[in-house]
C-alpha positions in Angstrom: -19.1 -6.7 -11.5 -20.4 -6.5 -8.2 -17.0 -8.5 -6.7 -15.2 -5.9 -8.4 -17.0 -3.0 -7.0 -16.7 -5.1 -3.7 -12.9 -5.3 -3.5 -12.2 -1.7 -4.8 -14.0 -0.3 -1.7 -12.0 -2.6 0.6 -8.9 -1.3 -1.2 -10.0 2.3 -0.6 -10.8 2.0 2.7 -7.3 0.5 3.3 -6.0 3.1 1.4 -7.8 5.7 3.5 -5.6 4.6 6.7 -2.7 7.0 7.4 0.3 5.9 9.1 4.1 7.8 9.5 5.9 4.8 9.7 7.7 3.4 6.6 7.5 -0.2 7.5 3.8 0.0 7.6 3.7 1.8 4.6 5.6 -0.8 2.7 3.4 -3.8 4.3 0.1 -1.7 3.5 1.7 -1.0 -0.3 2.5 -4.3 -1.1 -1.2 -5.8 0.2 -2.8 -3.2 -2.2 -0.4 -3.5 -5.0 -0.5 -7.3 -5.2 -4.3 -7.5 -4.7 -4.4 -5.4 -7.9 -1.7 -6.7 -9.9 -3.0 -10.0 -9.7 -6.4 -9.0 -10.7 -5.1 -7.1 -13.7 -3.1 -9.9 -14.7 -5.4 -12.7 -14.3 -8.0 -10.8 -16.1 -5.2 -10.0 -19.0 -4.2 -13.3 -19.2 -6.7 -15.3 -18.3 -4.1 -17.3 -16.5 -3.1 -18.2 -13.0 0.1 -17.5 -14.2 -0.3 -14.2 -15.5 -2.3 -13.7 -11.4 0.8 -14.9 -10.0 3.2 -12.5 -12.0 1.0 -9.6 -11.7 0.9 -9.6 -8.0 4.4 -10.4 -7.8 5.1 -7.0 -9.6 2.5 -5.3 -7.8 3.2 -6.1 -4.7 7.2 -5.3 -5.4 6.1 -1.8 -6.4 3.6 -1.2 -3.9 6.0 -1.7 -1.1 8.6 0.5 -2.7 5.8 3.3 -3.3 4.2 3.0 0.3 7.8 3.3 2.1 9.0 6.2 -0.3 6.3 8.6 0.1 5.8 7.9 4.2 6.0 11.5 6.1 9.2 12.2 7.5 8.8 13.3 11.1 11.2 14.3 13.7 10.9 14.6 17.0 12.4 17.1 19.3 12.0 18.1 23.3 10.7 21.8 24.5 10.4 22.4 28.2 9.9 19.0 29.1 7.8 17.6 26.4 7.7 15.7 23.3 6.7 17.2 20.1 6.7 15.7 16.8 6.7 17.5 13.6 5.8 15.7 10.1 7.0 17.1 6.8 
């Protein structure tokens, strides 16, 4: 219990870092998602190969969640200077 406890505030804290930049997103989405899925599966299974599959699937869709919900900014010029503006 107390490795679980353990690696859900490592995941958290990961999870707490912000970044605009989908690539980053992805790579920080498919560390979380295939830490979990392999958890879940080896403890549903039993089974390294039920580990394996679940962080194979995990890690697929935390990559694809971490780039598709990554801010969209644009950046534009006023009087000289950059700005950047996130949505």
């Amino acid at each position: 219990m107390k490795k679980i406890l353990i690696v859900s505030m490592m995941a958290l804290g990961l999870a707490a870092c912000n970044t605009t930049n989908p690539t980053d997103r992805a790579v920080g989405g498919a560390l979380i998602g295939g830490g979990t899925g392999a958890l879940v599966g080896g403890l549903a299974t039993g089974r390294a190969g039920g580990a394996l599959a679940g962080g194979a699937i995990g890690a697929a869709g935390g990559a694809i969640i971490g780039a598709a919900t990554a801010p969209r900014c644009e950046e534009y010029w006023y009087r000289g200077r950059r700005y950047q503006r996130c949505n």
